[in-house]
C-alpha positions in Angstrom: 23.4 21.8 -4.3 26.9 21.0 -3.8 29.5 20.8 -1.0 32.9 20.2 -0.1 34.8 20.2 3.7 37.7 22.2 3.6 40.9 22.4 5.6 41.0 19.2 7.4 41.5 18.8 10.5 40.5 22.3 11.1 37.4 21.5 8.7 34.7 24.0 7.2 32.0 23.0 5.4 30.9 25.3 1.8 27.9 24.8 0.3 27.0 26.0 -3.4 23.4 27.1 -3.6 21.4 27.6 -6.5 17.8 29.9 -6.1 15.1 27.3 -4.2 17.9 25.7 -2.6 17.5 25.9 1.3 19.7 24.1 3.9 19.6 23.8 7.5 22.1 25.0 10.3 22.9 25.2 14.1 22.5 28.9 15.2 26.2 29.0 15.8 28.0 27.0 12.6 27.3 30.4 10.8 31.0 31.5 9.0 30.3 33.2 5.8 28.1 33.9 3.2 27.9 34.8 -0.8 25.0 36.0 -2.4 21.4 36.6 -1.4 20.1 34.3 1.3 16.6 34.8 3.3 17.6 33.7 6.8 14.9 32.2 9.2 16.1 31.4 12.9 13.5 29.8 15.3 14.0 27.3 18.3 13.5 24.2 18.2 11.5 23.5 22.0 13.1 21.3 24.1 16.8 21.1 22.1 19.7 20.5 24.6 16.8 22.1 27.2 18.9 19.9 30.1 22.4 19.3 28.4 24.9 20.1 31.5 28.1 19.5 29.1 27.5 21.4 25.8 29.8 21.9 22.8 27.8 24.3 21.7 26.9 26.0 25.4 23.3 27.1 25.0 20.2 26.3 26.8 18.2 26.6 23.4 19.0 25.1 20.5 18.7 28.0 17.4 18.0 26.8 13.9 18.9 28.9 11.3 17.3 28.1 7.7 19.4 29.3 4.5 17.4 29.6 1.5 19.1 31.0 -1.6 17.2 33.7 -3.3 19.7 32.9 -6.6 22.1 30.8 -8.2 25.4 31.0 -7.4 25.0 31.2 -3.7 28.2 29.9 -1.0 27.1 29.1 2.5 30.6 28.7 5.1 29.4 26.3 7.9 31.2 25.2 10.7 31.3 23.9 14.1 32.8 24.4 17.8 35.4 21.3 18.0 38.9 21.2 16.7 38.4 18.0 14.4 36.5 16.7 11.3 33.2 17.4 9.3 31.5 14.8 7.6 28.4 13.9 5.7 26.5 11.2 7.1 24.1 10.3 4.1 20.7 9.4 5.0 18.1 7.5 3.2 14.2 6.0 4.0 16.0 2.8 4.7 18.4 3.9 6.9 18.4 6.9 9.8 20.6 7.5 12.1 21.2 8.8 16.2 23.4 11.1 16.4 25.1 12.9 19.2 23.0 16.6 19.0 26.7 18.6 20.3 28.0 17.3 16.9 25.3 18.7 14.7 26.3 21.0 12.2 24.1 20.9 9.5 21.3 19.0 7.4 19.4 19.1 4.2 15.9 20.3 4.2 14.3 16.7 3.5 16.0 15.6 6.6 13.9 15.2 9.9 15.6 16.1 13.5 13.5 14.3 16.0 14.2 15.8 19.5 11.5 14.3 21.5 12.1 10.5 21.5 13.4 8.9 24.7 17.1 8.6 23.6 16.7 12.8 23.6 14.5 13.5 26.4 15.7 11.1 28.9 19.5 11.2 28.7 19.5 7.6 28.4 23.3 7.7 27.3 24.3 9.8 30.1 22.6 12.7 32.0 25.6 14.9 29.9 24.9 13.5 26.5 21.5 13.5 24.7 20.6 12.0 21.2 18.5 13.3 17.9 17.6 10.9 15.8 17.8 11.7 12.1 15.1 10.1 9.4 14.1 11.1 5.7 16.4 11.5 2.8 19.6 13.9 2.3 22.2 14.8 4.4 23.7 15.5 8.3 26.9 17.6 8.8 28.3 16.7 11.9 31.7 18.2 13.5 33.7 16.2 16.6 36.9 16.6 18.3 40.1 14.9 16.6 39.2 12.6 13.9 35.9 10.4 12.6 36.2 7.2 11.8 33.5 4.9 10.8 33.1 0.8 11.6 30.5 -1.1 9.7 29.5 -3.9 11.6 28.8 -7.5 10.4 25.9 -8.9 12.0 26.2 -10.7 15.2 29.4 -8.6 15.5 29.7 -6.4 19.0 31.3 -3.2 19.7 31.4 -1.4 22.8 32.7 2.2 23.2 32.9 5.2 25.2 29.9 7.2 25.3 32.3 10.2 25.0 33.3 9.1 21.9 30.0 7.9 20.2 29.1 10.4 17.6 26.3 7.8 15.5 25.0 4.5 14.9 22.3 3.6 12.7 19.2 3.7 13.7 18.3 -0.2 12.9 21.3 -1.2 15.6 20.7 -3.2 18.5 22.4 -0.9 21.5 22.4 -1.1 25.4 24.1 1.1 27.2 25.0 0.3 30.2 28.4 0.6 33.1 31.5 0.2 32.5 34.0 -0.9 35.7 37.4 -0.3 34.2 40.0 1.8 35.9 39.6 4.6 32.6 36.1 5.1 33.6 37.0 5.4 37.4 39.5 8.7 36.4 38.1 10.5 33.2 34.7 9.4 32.4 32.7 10.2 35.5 29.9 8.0 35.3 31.5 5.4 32.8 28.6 4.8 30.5 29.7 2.2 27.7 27.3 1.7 24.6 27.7 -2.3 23.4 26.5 -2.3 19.5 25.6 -5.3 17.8 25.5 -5.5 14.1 24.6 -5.0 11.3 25.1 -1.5 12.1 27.6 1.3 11.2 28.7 3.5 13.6 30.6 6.6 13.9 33.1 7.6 16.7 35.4 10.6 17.5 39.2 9.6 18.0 39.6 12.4 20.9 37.4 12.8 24.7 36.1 16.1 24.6 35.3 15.7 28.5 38.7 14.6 29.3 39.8 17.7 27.5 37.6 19.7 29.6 38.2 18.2 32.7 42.0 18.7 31.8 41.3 23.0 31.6 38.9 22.7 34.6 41.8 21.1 36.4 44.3 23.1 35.7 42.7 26.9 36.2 41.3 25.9 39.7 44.9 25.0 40.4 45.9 28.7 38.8 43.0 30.0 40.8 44.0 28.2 44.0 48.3 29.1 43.5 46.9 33.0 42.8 44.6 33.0 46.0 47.6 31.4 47.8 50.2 34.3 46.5 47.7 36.9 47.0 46.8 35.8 51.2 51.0 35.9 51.5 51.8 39.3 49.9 48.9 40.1 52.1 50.2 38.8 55.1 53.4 40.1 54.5 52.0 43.7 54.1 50.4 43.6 57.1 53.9 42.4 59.1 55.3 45.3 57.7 52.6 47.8 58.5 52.7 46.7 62.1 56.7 46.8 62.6 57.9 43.3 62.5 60.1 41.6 60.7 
C-alpha cells in the first residue's frame, strides 16, 4: 500500500491498493475510487453518540472498510475542514489520542478505542471527545488551517487550546483543566486548556474551528434579525397605506 496527500492546503489523501489490501475510513471522507473494492459500512456504537459540535455532523459514526479485490486499486479520501492531512504513524511503543472530528482514515492493524474515559466522558470538553489509537500502521487525520507538530523534551510543559489540540501521544502526562484569560472569556466558551508535560509529541491545528463557527452563527442571526426587522416595517408600512394614512 502506498499514499500520498495531494493539493495542500486543500489536501486529499490517494491510496494505491493492491488485491488483500484493506484500509479504513470515516463514512463521509469517501471522494473517489479506481478499481474493484468490496465496501463494508457498519457503526461503530457509541462514536460521537453525545458530540454537540461536530465536524463531521452525525450522531453515529459510519466506518466504511475498503478492501481491494485487485492490484492496481486508487482510494480518494478526504475530510470536512479546509486545512491539512497527515499521517500520524503508529507503532506498539507508541499510540496516540486523537481528536475523533479529525479522523480521516487508518490502516487495518490500527485499533480505534471509543470507550475509554477520555471518549465517553468528554473530559476535554463536553464539545470535544477523544479516541485513542493503539497497534501498528497508520491514522489520517484532517484539521482546519495547518498541522504542526512539537516534540517535547521531558520535563518540558506546553499548554494549548483544547480547540486546537488535534493529538498527543498516548505516554504524555496531560491535565486539563480552566483557563482565565480574556481569549477564553470571548471565543472559547468554556476555556478548557490542556498543560502537556514531556516527553510527548503533540499535534495542533493552527486555525479555531469554533471561533469560525461562532463567527457564521454570529453573523446569519444578525442577517436573520436585520431581515425580520425589514420585513415587520414593509409590513407596517402596508398596513398605513391600506388604512389611508400617510
Amino acid at each position: 500500500m502506498k499514499f500520498q496527500i495531494i493539493k495542500d492546503p486543500m489536501s486529499m489523501l490517494e491510496i494505491d491498493m493492491n488485491k488483500g489490501e484493506s484500509i479504513r475510513a470515516d463514512g463521509g471522507s469517501f471522494v473517489f475510487k479506481i478499481g474493484n473494492f468490496d465496501i463494508k459500512t457498519h457503526t461503530r456504537e457509541g462514536f460521537l453518540k453525545n458530540l454537540k459540535v461536530s465536524i463531521l455532523g452525525q450522531e453515529s459514526f459510519f466506518i466504511n472498510d475498503f478492501n481491494a479485490m485487485g492490484d492496481s486499486c486508487k482510494l480518494g479520501l478526504s475530510g470536512p475542514p479546509v486545512g491539512d492531512i497527515i499521517e500520524i504513524p503508529i507503532t506498539a511503543e507508541q499510540g496516540f489520542i486523537i481528536q475523533s472530528g479529525t479522523y480521516v482514515a487508518s490502516t487495518s492493524s490500527v485499533d480505534l478505542d471509543t470507550k475509554w474515559q477520555g471518549f465517553s466522558k468528554g473530559i476535554f470538553g463536553t464539545e470535544l471527545f477523544m479516541l485513542k489509537a493503539t497497534g501498528k500502521g497508520s491514522v489520517f487525520v484532517n484539521a482546519y488551517g495547518g498541522i504542526i507538530k512539537k516534540e517535547l523534551e521531558s520535563g518540558e510543559t506546553m499548554t494549548l487550546d483544547n480547540y486546537h489540540l488535534v493529538a498527543l501521544s498516548n505516554n504524555s502526562h496531560y491535565v486539563v483543566t480552566k483557563f482565565g484569560g480574556i481569549k477564553s472569556t470571548l471565543f472559547s466558551g468554556e476555556g478548557l486548556v490542556t498543560e502537556i508535560t514531556g516527553p510527548a509529541i503533540v499535534y495542533f491545528q493552527t486555525k479555531n474551528l469554533k471561533e469560525l463557527m461562532d463567527l457564521i452563527s454570529g453573523e446569519h442571526t444578525k442577517d436573520n434579525s436585520s431581515n425580520t426587522h425589514t420585513m415587520a416595517q414593509a409590513a407596517m408600512l402596508g398596513l398605513r397605506f391600506a388604512s389611508g394614512f400617510k
